[in-house]
N, C-alpha and C positions, 0 to 999 in steps of 0.2 A: 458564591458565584453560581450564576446560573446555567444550568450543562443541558443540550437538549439534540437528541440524535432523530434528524425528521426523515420519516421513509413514508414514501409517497406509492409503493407499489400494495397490492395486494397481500391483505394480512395472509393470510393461508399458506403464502409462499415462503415462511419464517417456521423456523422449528421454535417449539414452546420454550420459555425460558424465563426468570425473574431476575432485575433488575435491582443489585443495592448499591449504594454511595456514599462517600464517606466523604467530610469537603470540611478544606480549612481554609483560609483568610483568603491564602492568593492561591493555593492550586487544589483539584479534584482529583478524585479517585474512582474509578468505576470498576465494579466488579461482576460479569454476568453469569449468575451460577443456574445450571441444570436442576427443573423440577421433574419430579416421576409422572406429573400429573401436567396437561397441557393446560393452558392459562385459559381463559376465557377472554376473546379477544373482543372489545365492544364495538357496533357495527360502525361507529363514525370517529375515527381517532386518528386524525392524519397527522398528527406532533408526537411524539413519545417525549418524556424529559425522564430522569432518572428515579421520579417516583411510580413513571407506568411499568407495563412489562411488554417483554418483547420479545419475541418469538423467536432467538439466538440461543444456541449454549456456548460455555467455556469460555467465554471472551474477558479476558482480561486488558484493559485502556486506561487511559490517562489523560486525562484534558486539562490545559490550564494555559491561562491568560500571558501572551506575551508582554502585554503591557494594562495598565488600566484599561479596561473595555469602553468602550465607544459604540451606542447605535447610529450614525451619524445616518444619514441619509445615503452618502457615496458607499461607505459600505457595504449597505443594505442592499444598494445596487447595483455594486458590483457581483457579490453574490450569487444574487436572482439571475442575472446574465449568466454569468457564468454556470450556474445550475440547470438556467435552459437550454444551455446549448449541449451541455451532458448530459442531460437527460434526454435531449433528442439525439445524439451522436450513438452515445453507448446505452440507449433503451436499456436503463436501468435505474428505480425508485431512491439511489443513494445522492447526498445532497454535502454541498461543503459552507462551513458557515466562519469565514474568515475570521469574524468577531470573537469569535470563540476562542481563538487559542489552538497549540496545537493540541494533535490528537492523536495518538500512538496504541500499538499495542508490540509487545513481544512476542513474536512467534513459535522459536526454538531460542536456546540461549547462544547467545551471541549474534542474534538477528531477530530486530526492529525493523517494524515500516510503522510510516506515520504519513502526516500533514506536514508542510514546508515548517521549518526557524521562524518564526518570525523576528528575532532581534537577537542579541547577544544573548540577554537573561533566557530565550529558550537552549542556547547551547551548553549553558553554565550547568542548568535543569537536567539533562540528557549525559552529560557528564555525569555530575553528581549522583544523581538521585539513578541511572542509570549503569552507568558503566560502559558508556558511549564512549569509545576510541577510534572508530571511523564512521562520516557519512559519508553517502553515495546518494548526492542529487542527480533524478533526472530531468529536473526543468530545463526547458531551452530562456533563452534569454529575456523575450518576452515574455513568459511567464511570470519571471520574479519582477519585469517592471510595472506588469500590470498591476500588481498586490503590491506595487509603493515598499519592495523588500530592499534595506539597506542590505546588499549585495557582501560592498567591502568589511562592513564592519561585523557581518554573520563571520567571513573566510579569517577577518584578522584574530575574533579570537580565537578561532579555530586553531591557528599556531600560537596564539597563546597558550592555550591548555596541550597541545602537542596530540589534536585529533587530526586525525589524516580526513584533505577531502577530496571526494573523489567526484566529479560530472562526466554525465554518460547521454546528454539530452534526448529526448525522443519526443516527437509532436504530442501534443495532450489531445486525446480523443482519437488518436490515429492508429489503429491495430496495427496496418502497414508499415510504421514509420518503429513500433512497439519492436513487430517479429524483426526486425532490422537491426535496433541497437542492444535486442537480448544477447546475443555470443558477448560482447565488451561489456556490458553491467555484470551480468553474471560471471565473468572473469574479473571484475575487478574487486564482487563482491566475494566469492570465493576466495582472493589473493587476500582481502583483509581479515577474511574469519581464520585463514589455516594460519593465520598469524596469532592467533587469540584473541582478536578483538572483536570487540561488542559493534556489530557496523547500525546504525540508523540508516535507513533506505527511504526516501521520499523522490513524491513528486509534489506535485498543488495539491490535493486535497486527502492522497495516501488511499485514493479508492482506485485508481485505473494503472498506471504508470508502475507504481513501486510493488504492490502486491504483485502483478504481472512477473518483474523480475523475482519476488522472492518464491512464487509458486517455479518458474523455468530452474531455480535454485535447486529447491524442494526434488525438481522431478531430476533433473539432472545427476545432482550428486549426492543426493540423502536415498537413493534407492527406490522411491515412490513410482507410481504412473503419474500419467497426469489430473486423473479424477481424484486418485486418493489427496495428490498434494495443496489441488485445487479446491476440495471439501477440506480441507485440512487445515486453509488459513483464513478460509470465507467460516468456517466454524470459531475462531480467535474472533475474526474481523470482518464484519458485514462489510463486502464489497464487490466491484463487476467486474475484474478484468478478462479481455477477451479471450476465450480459450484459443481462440483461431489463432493468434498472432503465436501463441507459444508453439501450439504442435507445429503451424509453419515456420519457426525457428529450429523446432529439434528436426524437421524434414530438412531444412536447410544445411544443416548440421552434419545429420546419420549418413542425408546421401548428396555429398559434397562431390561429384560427378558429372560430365555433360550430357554424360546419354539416360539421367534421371527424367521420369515421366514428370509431368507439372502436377503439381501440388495441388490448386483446381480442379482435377481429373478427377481425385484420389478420394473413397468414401471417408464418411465424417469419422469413422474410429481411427482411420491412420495416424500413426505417430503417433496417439493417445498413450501408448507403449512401447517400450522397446526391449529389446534384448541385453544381457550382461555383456555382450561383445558391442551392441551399439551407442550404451551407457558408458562406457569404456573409450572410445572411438570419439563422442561427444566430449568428455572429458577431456583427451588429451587438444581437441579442435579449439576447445574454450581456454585451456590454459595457457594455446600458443600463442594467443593473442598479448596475450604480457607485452 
């Protein structure tokens, strides 16, 4: 199968890294391991596939076909639409390529973010070969009708195999709509990991939406700021999500108040950090939402 990760921004803005893969009949493997030495990047290479190198460390991902691959024309462009209008929304070089299959990485254990299901056999895969026992989609509705996603038959096997699923929608490209439904994803992903379960967190293409929720995760209950958690998963997983929409979430959060100044006012480090009483504070605001 052919695997191919296209970044369209600025090589120099990628940390040095090499690229290996390992690939059998129907699914791929990818593994991005740390060199001492930076790679030598060549001046015109706007595709990467997994015999270049790419300026990422430590990312470990998984790519593999929902179903026989298809380059049909529709989905080529639906894609490209879809790519341009991310790329102009969220001014950032990362690209989603339907055809592909999905695309997951693990972050910490017991938390995945990836790329949408595409069919049953991607739940079977996340199960098995995972240890997937809850996801937590945040597409809105139109999302999965757009990508032609059989809806029902993802949810049915879903209680087939007895994985809990959880939806938390939030507009795709919308920071606003982002900082909005982080308190209820991050409570409801929190509520499935202190369970022990392995949760997958998506949205459409696992670069905007779903990392978003697992970094507000990261900073919330693993102790982190928000640089650290936010370099933390873009180092697993090349991706853009808005830092804005999170700190305006834990602002929304820490000072839950009417006579709080607006958050617009407020210089760009605020909320970037908080205190063990305001991590505290955050905590119990997210849990109450149960």
């Amino acid at each position: 199968m052919a695997f191919s990760l296209i970044l369209t921004g600025s090589p120099a803005s990628f940390p040095a890294s090499r690229l290996s893969a390992s690939t059998s009949n129907r699914h791929s493997t990818a593994s991005f391991l740390s060199t001492n030495k930076a790679t030598p990047w060549p001046r015109t290479l706007p595709v990467l596939k997994l015999s270049d190198h790419l300026r990422r460390r430590h990312i470990s991902c998984c790519s593999a076909p929902s179903a026989p691959l298809t380059s049909s024309n529709e989905e080529i462009s639906k894609s490209d639409e879809y790519n341009r209008t991310m790329q102009r929304q969220m001014r950032n070089p990362y690209e989603y390529h339907h055809d592909l299959g999905i695309y997951y990485t693990r972050i910490i254990d017991g938390l995945i973010v990836g790329s949408q299901p595409q069919s049953p056999d991607d739940v079977d895969k996340l199960y098995k070969d995972e240890g997937v026992r809850a996801i937590l989609n945040l597409q809105q509705d139109k999302d999965i009708e757009y990508w032609g996603i059989d809806f029902n038959a993802i949810t049915k096997r879903c209680d087939e195999l007895g994985i809990q699923y959880m939806r938390s929608p939030a507009r795709d490209f919308d920071p606003n709509s982002l900082r909005t439904e982080l308190p209820k994803a991050v409570c409801l992903l929190d509520g499935a990991i202190s369970q022990g379960k392995t949760v997958y967190v998506h949205c459409t293409a696992g670069l905007g939406r779903a990392p978003g929720v697992a970094i507000a995760y990261l900073y919330w209950f693993n102790g982190m700021n928000l640089d650290g958690a936010y370099n933390f998963l873009t180092s697993k997983r090349p991706c853009g999500p808005k830092k804005e929409a999170i700190r305006g979430a834990t602002y929304d959060l820490a000072k839950n108040d009417a006579g709080k100044e607006p958050f617009e006012e407020l210089p760009e480090y605020a909320f970037a950090d908080v205190a063990s009483w305001e991590r505290q504070l955050i905590q119990e605001r997210v849990r109450s939402l149960r």
